[in-house]
C-alpha positions as YAML, in Angstrom:
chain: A
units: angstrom
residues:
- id: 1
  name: UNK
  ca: [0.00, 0.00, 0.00]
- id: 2
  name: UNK
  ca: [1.09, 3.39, -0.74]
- id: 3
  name: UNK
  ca: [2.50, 5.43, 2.10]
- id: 4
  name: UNK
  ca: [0.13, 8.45, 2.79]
- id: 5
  name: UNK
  ca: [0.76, 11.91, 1.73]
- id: 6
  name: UNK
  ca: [1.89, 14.29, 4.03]
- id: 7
  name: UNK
  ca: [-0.47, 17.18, 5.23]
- id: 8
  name: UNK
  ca: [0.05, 20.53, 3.43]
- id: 9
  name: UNK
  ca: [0.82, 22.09, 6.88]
- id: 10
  name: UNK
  ca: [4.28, 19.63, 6.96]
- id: 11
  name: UNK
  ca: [7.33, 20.57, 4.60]
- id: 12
  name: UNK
  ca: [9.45, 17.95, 4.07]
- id: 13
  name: UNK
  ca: [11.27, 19.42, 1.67]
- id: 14
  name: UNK
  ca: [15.48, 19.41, 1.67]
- id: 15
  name: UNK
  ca: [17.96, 22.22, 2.54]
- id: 16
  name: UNK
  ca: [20.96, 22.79, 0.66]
- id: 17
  name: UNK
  ca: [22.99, 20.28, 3.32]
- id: 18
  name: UNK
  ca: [20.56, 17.58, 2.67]
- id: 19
  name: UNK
  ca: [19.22, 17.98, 6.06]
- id: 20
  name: UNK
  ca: [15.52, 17.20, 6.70]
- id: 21
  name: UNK
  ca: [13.09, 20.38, 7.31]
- id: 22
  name: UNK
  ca: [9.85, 19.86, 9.88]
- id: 23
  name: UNK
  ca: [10.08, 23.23, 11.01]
- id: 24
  name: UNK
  ca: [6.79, 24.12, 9.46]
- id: 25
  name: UNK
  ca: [5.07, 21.34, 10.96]
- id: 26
  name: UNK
  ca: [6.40, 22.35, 14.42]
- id: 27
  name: UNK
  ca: [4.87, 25.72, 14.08]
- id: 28
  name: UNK
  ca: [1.12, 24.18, 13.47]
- id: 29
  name: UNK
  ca: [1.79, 21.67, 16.91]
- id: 30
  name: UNK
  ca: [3.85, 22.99, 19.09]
- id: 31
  name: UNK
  ca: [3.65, 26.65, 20.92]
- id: 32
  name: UNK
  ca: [6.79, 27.94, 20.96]
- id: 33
  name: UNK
  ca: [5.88, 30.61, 24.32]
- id: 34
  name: UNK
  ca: [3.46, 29.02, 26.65]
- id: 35
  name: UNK
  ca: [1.08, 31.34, 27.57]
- id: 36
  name: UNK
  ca: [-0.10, 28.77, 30.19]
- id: 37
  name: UNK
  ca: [0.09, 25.96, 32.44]
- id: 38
  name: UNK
  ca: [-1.15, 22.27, 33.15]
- id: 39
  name: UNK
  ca: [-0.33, 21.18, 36.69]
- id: 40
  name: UNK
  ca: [0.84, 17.75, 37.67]
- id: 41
  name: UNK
  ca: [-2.78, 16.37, 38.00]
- id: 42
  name: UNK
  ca: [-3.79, 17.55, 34.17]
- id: 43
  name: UNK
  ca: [-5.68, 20.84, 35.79]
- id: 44
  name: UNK
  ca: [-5.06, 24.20, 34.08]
- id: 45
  name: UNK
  ca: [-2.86, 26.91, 35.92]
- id: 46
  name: UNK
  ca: [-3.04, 30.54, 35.25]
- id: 47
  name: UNK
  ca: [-1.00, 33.41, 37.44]
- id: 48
  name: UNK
  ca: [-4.19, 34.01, 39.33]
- id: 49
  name: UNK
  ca: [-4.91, 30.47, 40.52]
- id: 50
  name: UNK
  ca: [-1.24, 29.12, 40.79]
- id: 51
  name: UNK
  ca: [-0.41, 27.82, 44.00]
- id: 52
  name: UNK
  ca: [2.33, 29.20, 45.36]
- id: 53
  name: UNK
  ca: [5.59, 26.63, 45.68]
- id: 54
  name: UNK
  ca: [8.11, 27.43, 48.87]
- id: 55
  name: UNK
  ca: [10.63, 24.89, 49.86]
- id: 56
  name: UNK
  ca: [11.23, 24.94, 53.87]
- id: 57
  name: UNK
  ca: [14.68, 23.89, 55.30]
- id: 58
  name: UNK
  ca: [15.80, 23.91, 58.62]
- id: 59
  name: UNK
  ca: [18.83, 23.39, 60.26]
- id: 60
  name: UNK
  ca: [19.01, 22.46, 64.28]
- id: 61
  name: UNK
  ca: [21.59, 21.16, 66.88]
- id: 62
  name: UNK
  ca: [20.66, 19.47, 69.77]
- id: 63
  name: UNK
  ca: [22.22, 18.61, 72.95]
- id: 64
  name: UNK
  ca: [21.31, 15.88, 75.08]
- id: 65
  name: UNK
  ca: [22.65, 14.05, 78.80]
- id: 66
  name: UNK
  ca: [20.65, 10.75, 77.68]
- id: 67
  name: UNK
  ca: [21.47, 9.68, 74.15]
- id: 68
  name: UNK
  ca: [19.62, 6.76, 74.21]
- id: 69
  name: UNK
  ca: [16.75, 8.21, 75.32]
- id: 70
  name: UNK
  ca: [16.75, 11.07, 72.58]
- id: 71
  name: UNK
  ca: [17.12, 8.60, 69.56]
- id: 72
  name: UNK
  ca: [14.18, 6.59, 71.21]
- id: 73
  name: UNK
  ca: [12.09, 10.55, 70.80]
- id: 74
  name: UNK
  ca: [13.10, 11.07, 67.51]
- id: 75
  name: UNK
  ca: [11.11, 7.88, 66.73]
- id: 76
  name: UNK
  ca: [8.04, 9.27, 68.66]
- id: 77
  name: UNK
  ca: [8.21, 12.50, 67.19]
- id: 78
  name: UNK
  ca: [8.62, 11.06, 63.35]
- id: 79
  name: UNK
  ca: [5.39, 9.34, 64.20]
- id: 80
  name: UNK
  ca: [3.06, 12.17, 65.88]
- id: 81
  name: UNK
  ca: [3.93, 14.62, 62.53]
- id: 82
  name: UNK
  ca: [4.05, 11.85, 60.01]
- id: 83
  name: UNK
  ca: [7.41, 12.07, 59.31]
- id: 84
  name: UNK
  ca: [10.33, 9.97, 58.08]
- id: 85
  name: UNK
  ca: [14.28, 9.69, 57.99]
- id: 86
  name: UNK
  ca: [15.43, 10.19, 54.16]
- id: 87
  name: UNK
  ca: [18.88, 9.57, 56.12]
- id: 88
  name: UNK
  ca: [20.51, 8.93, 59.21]
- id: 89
  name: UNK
  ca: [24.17, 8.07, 60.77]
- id: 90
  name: UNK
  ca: [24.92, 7.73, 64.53]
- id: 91
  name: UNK
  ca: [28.83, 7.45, 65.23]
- id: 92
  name: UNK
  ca: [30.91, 7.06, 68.88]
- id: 93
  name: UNK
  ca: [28.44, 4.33, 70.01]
- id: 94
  name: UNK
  ca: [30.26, 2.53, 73.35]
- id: 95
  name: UNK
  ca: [32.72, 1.27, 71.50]
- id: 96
  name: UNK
  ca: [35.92, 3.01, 72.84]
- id: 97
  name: UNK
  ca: [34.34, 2.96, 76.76]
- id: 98
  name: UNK
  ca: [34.38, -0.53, 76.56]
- id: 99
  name: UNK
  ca: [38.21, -0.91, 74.75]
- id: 100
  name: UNK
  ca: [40.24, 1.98, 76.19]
- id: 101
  name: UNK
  ca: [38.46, 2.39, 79.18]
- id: 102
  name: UNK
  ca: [36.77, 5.71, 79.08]
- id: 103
  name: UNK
  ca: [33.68, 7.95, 78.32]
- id: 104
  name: UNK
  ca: [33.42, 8.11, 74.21]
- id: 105
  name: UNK
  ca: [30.45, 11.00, 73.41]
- id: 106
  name: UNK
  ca: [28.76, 10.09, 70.66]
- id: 107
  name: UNK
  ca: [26.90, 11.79, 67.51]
- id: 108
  name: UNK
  ca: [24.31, 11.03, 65.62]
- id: 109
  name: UNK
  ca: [23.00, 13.19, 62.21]
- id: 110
  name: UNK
  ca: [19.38, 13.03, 61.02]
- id: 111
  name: UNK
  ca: [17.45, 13.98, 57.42]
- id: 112
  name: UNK
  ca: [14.19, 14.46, 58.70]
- id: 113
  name: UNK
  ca: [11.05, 14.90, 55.76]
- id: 114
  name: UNK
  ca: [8.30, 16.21, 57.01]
- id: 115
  name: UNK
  ca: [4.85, 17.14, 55.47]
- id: 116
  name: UNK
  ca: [4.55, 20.58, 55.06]
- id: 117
  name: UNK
  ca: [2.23, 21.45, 57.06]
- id: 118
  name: UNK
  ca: [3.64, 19.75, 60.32]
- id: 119
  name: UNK
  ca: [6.66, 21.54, 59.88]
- id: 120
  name: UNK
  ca: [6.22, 24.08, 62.43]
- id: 121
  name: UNK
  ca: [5.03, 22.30, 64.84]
- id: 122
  name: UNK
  ca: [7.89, 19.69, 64.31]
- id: 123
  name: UNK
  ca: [10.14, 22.02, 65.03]
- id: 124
  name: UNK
  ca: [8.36, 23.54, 67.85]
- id: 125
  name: UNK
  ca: [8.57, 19.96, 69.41]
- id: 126
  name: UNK
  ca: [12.17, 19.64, 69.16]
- id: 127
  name: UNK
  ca: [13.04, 21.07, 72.76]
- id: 128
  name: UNK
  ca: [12.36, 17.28, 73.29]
- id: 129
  name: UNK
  ca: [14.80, 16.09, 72.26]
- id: 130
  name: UNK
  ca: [17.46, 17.80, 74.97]
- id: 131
  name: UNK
  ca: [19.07, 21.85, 74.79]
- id: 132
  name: UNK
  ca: [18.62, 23.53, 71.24]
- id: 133
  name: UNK
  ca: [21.98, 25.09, 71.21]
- id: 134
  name: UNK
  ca: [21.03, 26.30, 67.21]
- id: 135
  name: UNK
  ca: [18.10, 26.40, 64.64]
- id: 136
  name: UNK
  ca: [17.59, 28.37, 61.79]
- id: 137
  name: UNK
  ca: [14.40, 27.99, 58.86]
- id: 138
  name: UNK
  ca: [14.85, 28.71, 55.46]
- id: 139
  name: UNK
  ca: [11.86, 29.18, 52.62]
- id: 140
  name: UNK
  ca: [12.79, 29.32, 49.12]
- id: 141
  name: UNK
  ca: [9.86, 30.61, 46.83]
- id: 142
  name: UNK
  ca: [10.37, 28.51, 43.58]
- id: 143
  name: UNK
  ca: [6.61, 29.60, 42.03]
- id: 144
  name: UNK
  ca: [7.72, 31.35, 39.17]
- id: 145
  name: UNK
  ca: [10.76, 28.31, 38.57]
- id: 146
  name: UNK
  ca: [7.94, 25.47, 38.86]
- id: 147
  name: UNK
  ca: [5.63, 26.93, 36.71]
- id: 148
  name: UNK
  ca: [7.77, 28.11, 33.55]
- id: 149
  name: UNK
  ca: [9.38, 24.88, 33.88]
- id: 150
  name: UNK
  ca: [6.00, 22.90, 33.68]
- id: 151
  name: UNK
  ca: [5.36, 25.57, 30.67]
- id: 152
  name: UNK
  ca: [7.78, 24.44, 28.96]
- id: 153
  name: UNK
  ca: [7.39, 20.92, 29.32]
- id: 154
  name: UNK
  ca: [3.48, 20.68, 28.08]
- id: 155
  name: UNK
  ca: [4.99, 22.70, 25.16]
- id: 156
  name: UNK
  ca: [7.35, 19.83, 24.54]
- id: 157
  name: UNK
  ca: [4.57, 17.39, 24.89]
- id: 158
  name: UNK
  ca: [2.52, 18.71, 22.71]
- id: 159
  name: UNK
  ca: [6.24, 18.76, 20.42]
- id: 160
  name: UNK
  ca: [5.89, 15.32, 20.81]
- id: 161
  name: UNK
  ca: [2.93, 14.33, 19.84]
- id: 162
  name: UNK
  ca: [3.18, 16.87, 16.11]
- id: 163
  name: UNK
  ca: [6.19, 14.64, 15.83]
- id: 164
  name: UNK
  ca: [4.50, 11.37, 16.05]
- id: 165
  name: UNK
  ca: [2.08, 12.48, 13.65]
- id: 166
  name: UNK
  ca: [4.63, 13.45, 11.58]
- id: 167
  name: UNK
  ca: [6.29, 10.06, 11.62]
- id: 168
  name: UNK
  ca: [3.05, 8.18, 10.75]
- id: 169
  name: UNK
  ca: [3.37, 10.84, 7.59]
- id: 170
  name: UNK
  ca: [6.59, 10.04, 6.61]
- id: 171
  name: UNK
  ca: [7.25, 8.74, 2.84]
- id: 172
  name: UNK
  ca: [10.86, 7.05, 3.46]
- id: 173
  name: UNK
  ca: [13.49, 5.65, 5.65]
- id: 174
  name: UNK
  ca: [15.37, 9.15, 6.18]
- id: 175
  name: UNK
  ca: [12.51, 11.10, 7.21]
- id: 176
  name: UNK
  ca: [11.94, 8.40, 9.78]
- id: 177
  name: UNK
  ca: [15.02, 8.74, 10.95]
- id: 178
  name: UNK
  ca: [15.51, 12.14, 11.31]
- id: 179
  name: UNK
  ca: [11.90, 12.56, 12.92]
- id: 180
  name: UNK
  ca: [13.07, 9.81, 15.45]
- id: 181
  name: UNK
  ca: [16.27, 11.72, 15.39]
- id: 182
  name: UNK
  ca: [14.46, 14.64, 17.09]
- id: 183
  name: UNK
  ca: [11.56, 12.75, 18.33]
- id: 184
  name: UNK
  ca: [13.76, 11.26, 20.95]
- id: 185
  name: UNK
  ca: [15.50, 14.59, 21.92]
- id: 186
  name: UNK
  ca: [12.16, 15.69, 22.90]
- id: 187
  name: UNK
  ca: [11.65, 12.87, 24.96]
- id: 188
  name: UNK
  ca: [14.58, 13.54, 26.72]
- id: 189
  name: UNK
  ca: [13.92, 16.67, 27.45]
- id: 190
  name: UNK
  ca: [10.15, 16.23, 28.69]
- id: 191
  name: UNK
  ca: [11.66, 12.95, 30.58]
- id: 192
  name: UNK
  ca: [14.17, 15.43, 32.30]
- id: 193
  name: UNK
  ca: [11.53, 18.38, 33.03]
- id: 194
  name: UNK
  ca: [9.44, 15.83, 34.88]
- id: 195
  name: UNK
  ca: [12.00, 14.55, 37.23]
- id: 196
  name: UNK
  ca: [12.84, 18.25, 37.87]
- id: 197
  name: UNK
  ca: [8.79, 18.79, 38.79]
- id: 198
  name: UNK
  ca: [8.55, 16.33, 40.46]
- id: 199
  name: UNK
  ca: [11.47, 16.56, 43.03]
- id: 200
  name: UNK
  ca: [10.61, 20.35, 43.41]
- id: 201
  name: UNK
  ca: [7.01, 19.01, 44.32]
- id: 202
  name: UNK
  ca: [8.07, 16.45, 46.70]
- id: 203
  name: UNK
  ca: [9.99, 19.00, 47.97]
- id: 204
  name: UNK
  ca: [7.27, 21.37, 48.47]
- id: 205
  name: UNK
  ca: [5.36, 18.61, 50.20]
- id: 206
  name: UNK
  ca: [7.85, 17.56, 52.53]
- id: 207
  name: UNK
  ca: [9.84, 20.11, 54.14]
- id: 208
  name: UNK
  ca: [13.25, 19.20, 55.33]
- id: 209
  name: UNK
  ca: [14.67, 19.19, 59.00]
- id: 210
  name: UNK
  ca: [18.87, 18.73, 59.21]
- id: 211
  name: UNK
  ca: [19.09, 17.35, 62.83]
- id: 212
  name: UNK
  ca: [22.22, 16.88, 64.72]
- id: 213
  name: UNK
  ca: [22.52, 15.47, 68.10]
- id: 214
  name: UNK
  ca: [25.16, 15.55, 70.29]
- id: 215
  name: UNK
  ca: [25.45, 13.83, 73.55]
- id: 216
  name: UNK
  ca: [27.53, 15.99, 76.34]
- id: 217
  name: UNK
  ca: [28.16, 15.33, 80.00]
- id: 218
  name: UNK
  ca: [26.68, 18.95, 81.47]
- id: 219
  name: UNK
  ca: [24.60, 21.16, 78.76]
- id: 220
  name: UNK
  ca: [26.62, 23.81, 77.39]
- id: 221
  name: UNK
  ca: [24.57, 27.65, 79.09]
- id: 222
  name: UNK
  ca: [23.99, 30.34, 76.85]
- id: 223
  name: UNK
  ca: [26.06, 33.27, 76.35]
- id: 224
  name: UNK
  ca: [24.85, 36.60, 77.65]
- id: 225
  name: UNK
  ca: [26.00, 39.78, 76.04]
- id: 226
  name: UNK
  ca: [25.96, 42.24, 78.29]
- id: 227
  name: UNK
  ca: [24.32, 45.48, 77.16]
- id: 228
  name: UNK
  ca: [26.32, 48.74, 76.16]
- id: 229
  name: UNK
  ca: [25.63, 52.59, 78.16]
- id: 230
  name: UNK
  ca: [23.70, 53.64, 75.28]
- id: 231
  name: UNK
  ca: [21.26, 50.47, 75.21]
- id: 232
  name: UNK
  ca: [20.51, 50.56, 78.38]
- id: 233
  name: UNK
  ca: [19.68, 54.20, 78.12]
- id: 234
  name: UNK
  ca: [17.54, 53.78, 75.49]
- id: 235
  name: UNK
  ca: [15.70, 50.70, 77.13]
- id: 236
  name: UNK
  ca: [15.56, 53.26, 80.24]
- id: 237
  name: UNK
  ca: [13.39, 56.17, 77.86]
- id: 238
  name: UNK
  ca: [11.52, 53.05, 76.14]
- id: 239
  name: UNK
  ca: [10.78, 52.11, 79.36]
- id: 240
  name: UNK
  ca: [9.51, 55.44, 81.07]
- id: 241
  name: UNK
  ca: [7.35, 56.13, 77.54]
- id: 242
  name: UNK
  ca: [5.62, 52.84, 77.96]
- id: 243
  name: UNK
  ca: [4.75, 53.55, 81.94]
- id: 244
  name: UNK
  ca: [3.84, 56.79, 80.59]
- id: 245
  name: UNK
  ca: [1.26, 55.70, 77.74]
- id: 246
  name: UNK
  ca: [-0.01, 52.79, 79.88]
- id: 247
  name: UNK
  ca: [-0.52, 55.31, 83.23]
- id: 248
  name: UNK
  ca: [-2.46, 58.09, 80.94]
- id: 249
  name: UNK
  ca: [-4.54, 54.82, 79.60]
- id: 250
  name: UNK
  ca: [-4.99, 54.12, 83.31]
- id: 251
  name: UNK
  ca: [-6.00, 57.59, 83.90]
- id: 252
  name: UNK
  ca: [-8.67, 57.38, 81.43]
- id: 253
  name: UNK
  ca: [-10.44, 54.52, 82.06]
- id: 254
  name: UNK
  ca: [-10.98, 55.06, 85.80]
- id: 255
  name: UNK
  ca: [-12.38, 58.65, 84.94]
- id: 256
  name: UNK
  ca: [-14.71, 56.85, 82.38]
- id: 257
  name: UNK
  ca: [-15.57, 54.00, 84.64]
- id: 258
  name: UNK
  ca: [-16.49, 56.52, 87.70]
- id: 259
  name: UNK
  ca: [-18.64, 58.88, 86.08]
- id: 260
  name: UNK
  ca: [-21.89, 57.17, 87.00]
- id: 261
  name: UNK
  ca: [-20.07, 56.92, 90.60]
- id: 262
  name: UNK
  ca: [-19.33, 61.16, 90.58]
- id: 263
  name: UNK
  ca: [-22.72, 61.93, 89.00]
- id: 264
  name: UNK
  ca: [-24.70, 61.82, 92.20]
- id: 265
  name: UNK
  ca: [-21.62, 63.97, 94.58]
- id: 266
  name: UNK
  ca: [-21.18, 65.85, 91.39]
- id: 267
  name: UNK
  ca: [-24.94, 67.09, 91.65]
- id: 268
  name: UNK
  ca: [-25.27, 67.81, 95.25]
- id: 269
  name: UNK
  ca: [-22.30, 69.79, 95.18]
- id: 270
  name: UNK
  ca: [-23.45, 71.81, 92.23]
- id: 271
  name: UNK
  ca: [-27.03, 72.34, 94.83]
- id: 272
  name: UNK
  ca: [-24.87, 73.38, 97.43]
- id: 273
  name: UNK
  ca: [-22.66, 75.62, 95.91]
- id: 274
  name: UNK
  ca: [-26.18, 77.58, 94.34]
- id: 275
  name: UNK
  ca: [-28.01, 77.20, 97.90]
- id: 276
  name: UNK
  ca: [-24.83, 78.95, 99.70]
- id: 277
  name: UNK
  ca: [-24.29, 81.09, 97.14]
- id: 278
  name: UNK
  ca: [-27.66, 82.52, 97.38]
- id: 279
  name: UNK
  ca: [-27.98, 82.75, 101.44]
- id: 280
  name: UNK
  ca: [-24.85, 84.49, 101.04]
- id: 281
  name: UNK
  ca: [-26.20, 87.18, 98.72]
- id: 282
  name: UNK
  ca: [-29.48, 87.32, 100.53]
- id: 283
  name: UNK
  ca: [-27.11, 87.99, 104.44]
- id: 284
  name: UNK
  ca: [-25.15, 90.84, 102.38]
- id: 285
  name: UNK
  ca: [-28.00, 92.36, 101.78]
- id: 286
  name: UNK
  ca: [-29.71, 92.38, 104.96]
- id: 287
  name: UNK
  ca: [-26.38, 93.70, 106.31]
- id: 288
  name: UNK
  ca: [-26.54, 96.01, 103.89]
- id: 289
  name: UNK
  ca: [-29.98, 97.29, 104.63]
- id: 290
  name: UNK
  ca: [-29.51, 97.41, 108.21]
- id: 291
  name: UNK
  ca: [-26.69, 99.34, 108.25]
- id: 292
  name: UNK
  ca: [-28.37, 102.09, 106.05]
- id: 293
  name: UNK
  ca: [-31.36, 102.28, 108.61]
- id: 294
  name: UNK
  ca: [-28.65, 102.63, 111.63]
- id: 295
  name: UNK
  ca: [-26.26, 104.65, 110.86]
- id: 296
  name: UNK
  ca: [-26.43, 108.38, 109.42]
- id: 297
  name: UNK
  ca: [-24.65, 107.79, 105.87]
- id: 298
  name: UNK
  ca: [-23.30, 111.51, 105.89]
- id: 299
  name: UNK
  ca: [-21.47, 111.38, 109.35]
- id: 300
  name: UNK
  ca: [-21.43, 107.32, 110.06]
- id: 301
  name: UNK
  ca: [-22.67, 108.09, 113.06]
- id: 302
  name: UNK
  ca: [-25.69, 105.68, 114.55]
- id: 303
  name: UNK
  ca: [-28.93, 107.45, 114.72]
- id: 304
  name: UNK
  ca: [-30.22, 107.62, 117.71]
- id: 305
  name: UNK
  ca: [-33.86, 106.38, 117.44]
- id: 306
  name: UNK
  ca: [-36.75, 107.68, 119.91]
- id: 307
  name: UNK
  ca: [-37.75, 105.81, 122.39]
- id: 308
  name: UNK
  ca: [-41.52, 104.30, 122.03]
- id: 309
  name: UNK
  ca: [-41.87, 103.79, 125.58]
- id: 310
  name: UNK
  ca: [-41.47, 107.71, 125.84]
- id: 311
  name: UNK
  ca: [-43.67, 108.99, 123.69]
...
């Protein structure tokens, strides 16, 4: 049976060098600029409903008296958060105490995965384990990374499948090969943007705890760094400002609380004040008035009133 003839849309027409042209055919299959995304799970992804993909990494050293007894809560605490141990390594076990006769501290070095969201309270459980002398948490946003990369790879996939097509089309041996040629380039590529996606995502999942333990004899106490003039000047005014805010808060409150308290004194002083105010006025007066009726108000002298009886 003849071989079928090749879409318009496909040139397989020769350069100069021979070589074997399915550019055109690219251009009707493949986007060259994704303008979008498809997320592990086949669902579209656009900038407005992209999740956002951060990477957490922490880094902690542990002390601990009772070794033994610290391994045995790493084991209780990978099973409360739903961990696991990508790796491990414990070194200095007993074996020098029991072949040169003394005390050999030992070591051990954990890679903890955890899912993401028990990291923080993972690490919030590691006092556990014996005296946090060190931690320190990490997140690396990799949103943009993630979903270019996964751009890129549905654009090869779709690369893939206009080159399938294009091999069913082809009309001889060397246009086979040269669309295998490419075909598995492209496979190569998509197989090697996958395994990137998919370690970022397990990554994203599963946050990552680097845990070392170290087993001492007396825990090591922190350092205190004593404060310079000028701190301790300024925590002095920070201090007094803070007393000073909270007293005029103080201030306030009371006077608010204990106005239906003052209303009532607050009124019968208010009475008193008019009633005493007014019985004062009222004993000028009567001064007043008796004085003009006693006394002559040229001379100041008291007038001397007849007597009734003698009359």
């Amino acid at each position: 049976a003849a071989a079928p003839r090749p879409d318009a849309d496909y040139d397989y027409s020769k350069g100069d060098d021979g070589g074997y042209d399915y550019a055109a055919g690219m251009n009707s299959g493949a986007p060259t600029e994704a303008t979008g995304s498809v997320d592990l799970m086949g669902n579209n992804v656009t900038a407005s409903n992209a999740a956002e993909k951060i990477i957490y990494y922490a880094n902690v050293q542990v002390e601990t008296i009772d070794f033994e007894k610290t391994l045995d809560t790493i084991d209780i605490l990978l099973d409360r958060y739903g961990a696991f141990l990508e790796s491990s390594s414990v070194t200095g076990r007993d074996y020098n105490t029991y072949y040169y006769g003394y005390r050999s501290y030992r070591s051990a070095s954990f890679i903890i995965r955890v899912p993401v969201a028990q990291y923080e309270g993972m690490r919030g459980s590691l006092p556990e384990l014996g005296n946090v002398v060190y931690t320190s948490s990490q997140g690396q946003n990799i949103t943009a990374q993630f979903y270019d990369t996964e751009s890129r790879l549905n654009a090869y996939r779709a690369e893939e499948v206009s080159l399938l097509n294009m091999l069913e089309k082809a009309q001889n041996v060397e246009e086979m090969l040269m669309v295998e040629d490419h075909l598995a380039d492209v496979r190569y590529r998509i197989e090697s943007l996958q395994t990137t996606l998919n370690t970022w995502q397990n990554q994203v999942d599963y946050s990552t705890i680097s845990l070392d333990i170290k087993e001492v004899q007396v825990y090591t106490e922190e350092t205190v760094i004593p404060r310079t003039f000028g701190e301790e000047i300024v925590d002095a005014f920070n201090k007094s400002v803070k007393w000073l805010v909270q007293a005029g808060k103080d201030i306030v409150v009371f006077l608010v609380a204990a106005i239906p308290v003052l209303i009532v004194p607050v009124v019968i002083i208010i009475v008193l004040i008019v009633v005493l105010t007014k019985r004062s006025k009222k004993n000028r007066a009567n001064r007043a008035l008796k004085y003009a009726t006693n006394f002559d108000p040229l001379t100041g002298q008291p007038i001397n009133k007849p007597d009734s009886d003698n009359n």
